[in-house]
C-alpha positions as CSV (number, residue, x, y, z in Angstrom):
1,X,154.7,7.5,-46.9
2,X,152.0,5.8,-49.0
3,X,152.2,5.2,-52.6
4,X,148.5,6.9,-52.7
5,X,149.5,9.9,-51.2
6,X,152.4,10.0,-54.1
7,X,150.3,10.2,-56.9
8,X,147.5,12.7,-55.2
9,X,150.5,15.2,-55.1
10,X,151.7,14.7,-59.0
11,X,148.1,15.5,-60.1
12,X,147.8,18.3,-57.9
13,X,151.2,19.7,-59.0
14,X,151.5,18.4,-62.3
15,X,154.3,20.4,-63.6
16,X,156.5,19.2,-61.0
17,X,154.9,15.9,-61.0
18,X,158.3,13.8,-61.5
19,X,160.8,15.6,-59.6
20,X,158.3,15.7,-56.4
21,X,157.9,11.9,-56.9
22,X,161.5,11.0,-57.1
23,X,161.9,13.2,-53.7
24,X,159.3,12.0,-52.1
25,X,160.5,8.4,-53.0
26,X,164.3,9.2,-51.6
27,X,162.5,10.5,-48.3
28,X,160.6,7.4,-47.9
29,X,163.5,4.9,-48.1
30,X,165.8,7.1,-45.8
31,X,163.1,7.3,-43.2
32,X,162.9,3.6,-43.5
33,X,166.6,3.1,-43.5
34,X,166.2,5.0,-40.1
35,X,163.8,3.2,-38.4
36,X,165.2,0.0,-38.9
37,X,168.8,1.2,-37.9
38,X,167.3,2.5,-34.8
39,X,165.6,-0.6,-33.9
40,X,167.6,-2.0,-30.6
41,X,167.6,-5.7,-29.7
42,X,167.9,-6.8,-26.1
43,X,171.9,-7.8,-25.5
44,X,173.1,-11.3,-25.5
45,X,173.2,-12.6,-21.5
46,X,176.6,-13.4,-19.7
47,X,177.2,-17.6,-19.8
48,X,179.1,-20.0,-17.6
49,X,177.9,-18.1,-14.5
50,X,179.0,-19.5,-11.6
51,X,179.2,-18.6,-7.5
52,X,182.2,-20.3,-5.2
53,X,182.9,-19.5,-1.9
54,X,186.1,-17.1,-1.9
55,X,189.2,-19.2,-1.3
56,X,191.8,-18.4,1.3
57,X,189.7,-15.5,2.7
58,X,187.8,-14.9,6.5
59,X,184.5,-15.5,5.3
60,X,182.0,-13.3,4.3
61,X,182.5,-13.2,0.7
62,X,181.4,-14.9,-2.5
63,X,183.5,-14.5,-5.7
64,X,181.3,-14.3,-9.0
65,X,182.6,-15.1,-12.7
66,X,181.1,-15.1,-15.8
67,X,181.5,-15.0,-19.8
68,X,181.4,-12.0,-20.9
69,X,177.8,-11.1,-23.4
70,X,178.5,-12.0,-27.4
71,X,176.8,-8.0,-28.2
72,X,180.5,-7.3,-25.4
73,X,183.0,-6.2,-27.5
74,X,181.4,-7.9,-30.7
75,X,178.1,-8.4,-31.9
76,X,176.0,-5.7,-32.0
77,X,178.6,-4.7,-29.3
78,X,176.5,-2.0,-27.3
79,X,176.4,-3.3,-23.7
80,X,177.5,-1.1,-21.5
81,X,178.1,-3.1,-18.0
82,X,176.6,-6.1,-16.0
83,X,174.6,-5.9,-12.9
84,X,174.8,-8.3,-10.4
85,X,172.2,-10.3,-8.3
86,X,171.3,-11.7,-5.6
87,X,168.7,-13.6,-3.8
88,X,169.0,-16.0,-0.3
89,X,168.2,-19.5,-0.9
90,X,163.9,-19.9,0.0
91,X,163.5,-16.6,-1.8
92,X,161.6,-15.6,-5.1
93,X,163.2,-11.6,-5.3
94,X,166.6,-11.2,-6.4
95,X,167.5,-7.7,-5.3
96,X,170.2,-5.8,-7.2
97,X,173.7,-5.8,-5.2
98,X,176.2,-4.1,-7.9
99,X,177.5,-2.9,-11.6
100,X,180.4,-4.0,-13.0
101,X,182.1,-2.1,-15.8
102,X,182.4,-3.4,-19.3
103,X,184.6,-6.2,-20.0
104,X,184.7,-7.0,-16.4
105,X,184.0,-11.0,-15.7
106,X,184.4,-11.2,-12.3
107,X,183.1,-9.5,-9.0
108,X,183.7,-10.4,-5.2
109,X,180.4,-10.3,-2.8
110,X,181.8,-8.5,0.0
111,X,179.0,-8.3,1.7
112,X,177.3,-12.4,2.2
113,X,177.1,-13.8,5.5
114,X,178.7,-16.5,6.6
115,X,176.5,-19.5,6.7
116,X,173.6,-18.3,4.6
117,X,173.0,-19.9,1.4
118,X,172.7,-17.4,-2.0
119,X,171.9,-17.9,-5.8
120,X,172.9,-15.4,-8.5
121,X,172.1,-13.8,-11.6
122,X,174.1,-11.9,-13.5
123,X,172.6,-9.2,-16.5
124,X,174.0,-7.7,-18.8
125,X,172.7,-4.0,-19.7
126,X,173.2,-1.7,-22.8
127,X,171.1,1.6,-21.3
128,X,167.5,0.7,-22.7
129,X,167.6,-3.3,-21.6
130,X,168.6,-5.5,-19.6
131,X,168.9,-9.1,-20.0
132,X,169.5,-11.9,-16.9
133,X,172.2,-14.9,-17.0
134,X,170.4,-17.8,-15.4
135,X,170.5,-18.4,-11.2
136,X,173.4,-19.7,-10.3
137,X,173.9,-23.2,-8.1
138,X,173.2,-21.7,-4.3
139,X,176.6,-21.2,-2.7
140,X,177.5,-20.5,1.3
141,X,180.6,-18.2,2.3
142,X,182.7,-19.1,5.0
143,X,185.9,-18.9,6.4
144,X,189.3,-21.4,5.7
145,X,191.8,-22.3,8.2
146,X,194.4,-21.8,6.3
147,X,195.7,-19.4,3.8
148,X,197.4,-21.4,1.2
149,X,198.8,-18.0,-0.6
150,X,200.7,-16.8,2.6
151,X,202.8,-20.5,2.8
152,X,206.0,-18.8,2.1
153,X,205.0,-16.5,5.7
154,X,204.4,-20.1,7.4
155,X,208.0,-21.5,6.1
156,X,209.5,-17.9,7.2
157,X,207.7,-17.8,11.1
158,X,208.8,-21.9,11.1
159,X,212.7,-21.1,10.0
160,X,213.1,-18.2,12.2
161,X,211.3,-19.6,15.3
162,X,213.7,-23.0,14.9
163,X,216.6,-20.9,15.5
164,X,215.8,-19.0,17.6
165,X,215.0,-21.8,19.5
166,X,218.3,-23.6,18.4
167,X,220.4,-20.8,19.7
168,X,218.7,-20.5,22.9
169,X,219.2,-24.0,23.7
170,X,222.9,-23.4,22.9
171,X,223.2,-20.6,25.0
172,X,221.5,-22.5,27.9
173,X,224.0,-24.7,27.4
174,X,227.3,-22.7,28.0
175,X,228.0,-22.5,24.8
176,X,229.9,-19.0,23.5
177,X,227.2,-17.0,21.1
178,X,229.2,-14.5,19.3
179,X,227.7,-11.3,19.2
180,X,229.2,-8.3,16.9
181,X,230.5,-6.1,19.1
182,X,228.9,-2.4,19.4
183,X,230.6,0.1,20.3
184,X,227.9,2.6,22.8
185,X,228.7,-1.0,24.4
186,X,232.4,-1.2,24.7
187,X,232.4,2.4,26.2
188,X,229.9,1.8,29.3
189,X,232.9,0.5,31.1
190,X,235.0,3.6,29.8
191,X,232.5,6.3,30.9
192,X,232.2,4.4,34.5
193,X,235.7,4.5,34.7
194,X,236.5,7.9,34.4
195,X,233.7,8.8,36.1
196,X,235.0,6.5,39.1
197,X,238.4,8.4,38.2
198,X,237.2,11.7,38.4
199,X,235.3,11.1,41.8
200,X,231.8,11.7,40.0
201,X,228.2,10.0,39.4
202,X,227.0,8.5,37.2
203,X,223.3,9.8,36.0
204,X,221.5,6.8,34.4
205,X,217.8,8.3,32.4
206,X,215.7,5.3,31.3
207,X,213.2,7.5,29.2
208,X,209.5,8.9,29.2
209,X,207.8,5.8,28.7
210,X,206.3,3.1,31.7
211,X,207.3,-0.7,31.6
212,X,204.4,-1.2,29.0
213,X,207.1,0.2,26.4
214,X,209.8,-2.5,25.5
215,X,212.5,0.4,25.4
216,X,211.8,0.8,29.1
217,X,212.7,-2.7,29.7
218,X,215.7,-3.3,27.6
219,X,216.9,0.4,29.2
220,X,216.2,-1.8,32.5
221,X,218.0,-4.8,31.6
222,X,221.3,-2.3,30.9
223,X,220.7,-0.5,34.1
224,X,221.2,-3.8,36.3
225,X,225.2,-4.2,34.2
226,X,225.5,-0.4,34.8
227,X,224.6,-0.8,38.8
228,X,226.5,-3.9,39.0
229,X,229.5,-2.0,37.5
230,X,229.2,1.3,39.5
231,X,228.8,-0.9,42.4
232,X,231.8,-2.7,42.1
233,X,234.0,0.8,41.1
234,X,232.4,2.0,44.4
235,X,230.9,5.3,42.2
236,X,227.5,7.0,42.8
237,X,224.3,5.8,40.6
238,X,221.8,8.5,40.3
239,X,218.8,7.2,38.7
240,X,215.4,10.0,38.0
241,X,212.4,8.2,37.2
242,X,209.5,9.5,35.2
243,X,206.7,7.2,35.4
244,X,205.7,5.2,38.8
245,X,206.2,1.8,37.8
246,X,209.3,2.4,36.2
247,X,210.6,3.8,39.3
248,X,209.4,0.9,41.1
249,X,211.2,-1.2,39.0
250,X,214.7,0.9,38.8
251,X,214.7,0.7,42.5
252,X,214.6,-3.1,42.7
253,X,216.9,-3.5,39.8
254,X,219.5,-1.4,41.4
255,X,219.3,-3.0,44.8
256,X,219.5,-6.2,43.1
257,X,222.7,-5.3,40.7
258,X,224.4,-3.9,44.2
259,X,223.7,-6.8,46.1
260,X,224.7,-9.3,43.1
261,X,228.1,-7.4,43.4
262,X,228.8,-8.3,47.1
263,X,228.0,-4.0,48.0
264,X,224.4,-4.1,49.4
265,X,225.4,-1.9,52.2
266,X,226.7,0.4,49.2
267,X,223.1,0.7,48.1
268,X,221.2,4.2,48.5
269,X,217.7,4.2,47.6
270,X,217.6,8.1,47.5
271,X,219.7,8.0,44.3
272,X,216.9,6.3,42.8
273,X,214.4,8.5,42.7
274,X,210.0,9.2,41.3
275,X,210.4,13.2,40.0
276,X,207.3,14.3,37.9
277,X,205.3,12.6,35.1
278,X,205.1,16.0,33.5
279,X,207.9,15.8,30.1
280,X,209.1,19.5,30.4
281,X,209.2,19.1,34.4
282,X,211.4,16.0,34.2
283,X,213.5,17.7,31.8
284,X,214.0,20.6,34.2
285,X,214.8,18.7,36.8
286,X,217.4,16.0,35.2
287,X,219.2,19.2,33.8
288,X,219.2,20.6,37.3
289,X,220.8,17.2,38.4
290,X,223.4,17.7,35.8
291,X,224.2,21.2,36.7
292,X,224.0,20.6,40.9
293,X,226.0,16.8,40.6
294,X,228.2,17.0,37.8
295,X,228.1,13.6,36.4
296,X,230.8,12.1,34.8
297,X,228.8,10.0,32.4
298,X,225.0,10.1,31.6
299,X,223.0,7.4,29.8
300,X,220.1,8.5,27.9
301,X,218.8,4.6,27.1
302,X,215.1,4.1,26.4
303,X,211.9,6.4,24.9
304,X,212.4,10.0,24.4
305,X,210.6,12.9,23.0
306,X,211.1,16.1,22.2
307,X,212.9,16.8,25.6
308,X,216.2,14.6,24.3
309,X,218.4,17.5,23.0
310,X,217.4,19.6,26.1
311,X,218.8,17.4,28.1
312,X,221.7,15.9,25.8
313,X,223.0,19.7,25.6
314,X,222.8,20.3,29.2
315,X,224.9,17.2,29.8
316,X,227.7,17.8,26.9
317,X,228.0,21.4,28.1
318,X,229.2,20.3,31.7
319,X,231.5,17.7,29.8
320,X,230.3,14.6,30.4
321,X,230.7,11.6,28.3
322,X,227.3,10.5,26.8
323,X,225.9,7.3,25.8
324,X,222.5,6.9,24.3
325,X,220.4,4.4,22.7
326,X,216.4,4.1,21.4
327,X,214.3,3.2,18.8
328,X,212.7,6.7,17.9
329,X,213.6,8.2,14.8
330,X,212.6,11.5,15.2
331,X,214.9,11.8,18.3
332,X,218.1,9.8,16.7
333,X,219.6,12.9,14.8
334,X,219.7,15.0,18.1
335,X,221.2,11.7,20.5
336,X,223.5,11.8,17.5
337,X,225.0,15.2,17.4
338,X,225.1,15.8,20.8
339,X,225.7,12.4,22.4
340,X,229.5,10.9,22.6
341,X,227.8,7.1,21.6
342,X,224.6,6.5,20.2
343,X,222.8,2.5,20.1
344,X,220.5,3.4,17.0
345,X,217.0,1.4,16.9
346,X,217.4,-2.1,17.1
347,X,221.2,-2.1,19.0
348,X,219.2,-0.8,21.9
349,X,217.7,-4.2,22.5
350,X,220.5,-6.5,21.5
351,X,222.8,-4.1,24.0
352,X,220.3,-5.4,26.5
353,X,220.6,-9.3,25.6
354,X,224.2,-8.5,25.1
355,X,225.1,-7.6,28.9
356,X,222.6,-8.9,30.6
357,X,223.7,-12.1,29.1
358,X,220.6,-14.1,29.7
359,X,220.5,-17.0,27.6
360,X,217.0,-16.5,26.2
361,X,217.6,-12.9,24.9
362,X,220.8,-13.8,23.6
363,X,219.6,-16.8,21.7
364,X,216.6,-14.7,20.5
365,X,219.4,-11.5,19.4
366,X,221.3,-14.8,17.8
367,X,218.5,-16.2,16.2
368,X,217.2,-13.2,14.4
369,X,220.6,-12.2,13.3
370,X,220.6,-15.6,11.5
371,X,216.8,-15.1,9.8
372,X,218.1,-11.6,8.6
373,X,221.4,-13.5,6.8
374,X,218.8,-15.9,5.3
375,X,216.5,-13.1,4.1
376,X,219.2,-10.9,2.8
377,X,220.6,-14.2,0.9
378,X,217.4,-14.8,-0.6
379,X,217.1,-11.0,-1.6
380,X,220.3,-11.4,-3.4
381,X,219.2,-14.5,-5.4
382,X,216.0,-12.6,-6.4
383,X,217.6,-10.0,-7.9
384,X,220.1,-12.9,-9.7
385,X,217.3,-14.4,-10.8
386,X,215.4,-11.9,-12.2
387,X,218.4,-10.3,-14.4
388,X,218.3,-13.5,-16.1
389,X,214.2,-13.1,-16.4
390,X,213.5,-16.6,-14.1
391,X,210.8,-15.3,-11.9
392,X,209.9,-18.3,-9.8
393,X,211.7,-17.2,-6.3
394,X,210.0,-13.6,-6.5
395,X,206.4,-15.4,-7.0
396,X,206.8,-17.4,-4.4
397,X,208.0,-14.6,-2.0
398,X,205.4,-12.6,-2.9
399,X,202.9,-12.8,-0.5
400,X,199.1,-11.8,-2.5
């Protein structure tokens, strides 16, 4: 307000003259005081802004950093985020790609091709303006050949797969792998026996799932020891197959184990035998087969579902010793409860390398035992390490 228009008012109001002036004077300096508190400057722009390929990555993205504006945290400290852009090489627009928050100095373009060259800008923003970094050097994405952070998983696959190898070799030459002893294993040759004893069969079940599950073939690999055994004990084999190939494959490996023993003529290809794809009908039909043949011993070895404890109560109420084995959890507890042995998970397969007694499986089963000890060692030592606050063995295990 004028110092004009001031004195017009004292003469029209004389009487009040001076206490109108000094309000009129406080008004004008707070007003002014307002206007130049509320006068905003454009924010400081980010510096050192720089593009790089992003390392040890599959290509197709670009990793941003930056120093953060001098109004970010200090100054007149009112910028409220940075936007990022971009622009292909050959090309005047830069086109807004993302906002970071405040604080943030770096941001990873997720979404660059491979091959194609890009510059940068990156501004920072306080709501009313925005001010640009200048373009960054152009930069191409692509993809490495190697991931340098994932080393330690390189010195892991290289350990393991040498002994495997080692053991293998080993095996191949005669040499005598031990091989903890398992117990579902030790009793095959029991529930043979007494069912050779007690003038019964013996029901082998390989599970629901075809030869594309790898529980169908170790149950396969266990079935040629079982026929091999039953063939030699002169005892019946009754084999019900769900899926075709499966089937296909239980007959050969049966007529195989019998003639391996010196029995072919022993070898009846009706006791191996294509029943239903359906799961319910199979399990009606195996528990028919229990009730009609009376094994002696059953082996439930490979995939089941939820027809396991239908079928494992059917066999323990007619008496029969029970051996099972897979590598589904859900269907563990029941082969547990109602099953005389049980090969849980992984015991499934090393039962396989352990009777089939190939040199390859068992030198594999060998092998990984051995990678396990080394991994269980190293565990140990991190957790030794780490009471004592040395954290260089848990970096360099820890894969990012």
């Amino acid at each position: 307000m004028s110092h004009r228009v001031i004195r017009n008012l004292v003469g029209l109001f004389p009487d009040f003259g001076i206490v109108l002036f000094f309000s009129l004077f406080l008004l004008s300096n707070v007003s002014g005081q307002e206007a130049e508190t509320s006068l905003n400057h454009p924010p400081k722009p980010p510096t050192e802004v720089s593009a790089v390929d992003t390392p040890n990555d599959a290509g197709g993205s670009i990793t941003l950093t930056w120093t953060k504006s001098a109004d970010d945290g200090a100054g007149e400290n009112d910028v409220v985020g940075y936007e990022i852009f971009r622009s292909p090489r050959g090309e005047a627009d830069y086109q807004a790609i993302a906002t970071v928050a405040l604080s943030k100095t770096e941001y990873v373009d997720a979404s660059a091709e491979d091959g194609r060259f890009y510059t940068y800008r990156v501004a920072a923003k306080d709501g009313e303006f925005s001010t640009p970094s200048g373009e960054t050097l152009p930069v191409v994405a692509s993809a490495q050949w190697f991931n340098r952070s994932r080393i330690n998983m390189l010195i892991s696959a290289v350990m393991l797969s040498f002994l495997i190898i080692w053991f293998i070799e080993k095996a191949k030459k005669g040499k005598n792998l031990f091989v903890r002893p398992l117990a579902g294993l030790e009793a095959i040759e029991e529930g043979i026996g007494r069912a050779t004893e007690m003038g019964k069969p013996v029901l082998y079940i390989p599970g629901n799932n075809d030869m594309d599950d790898i529980q169908t073939i170790a149950s396969m690999a266990i079935l040629s020891r079982v026929a091999r055994t039953v063939a030699e004990y002169d005892t019946p084999l009754l084999v019900p197959s769900k899926m075709p190939v499966a089937f296909t494959m239980a007959q050969e490996v049966v007529e195989q184990a019998y003639i391996e023993a010196g029995r072919p003529d022993a070898y009846n290809p009706d006791n191996v035998r294509f029943i239903t794809m359906a799961q319910f009908g199979y399990a009606a039909a195996v528990n028919g087969i229990m009730l009609r043949q009376r094994p002696g011993t059953v082996f439930f070895l490979g995939a089941f579902y939820a027809e396991s404890l239908i079928m494992a109560e059917t066999g323990a109420s007619i008496g029969a010793i029970q051996i099972a084995g897979t590598a589904m959890p859900s269907q563990l507890p029941f082969f547990v409860v109602a099953c005389d042995y049980t090969l849980i998970g992984e015991e499934l397969f090393a039962a396989s390398a352990y009777l089939s007694g190939e040199p390859r499986l068992l030198g594999s089963l060998k092998g990984q035992d051995w990678g396990k000890a080394v991994i269980m060692a190293l565990i140990i030592l991190g957790v030794l390490f780490e009471s004592f606050g040395v954290h260089f063995l848990t970096n360099w295990l820890v894969s990012h």
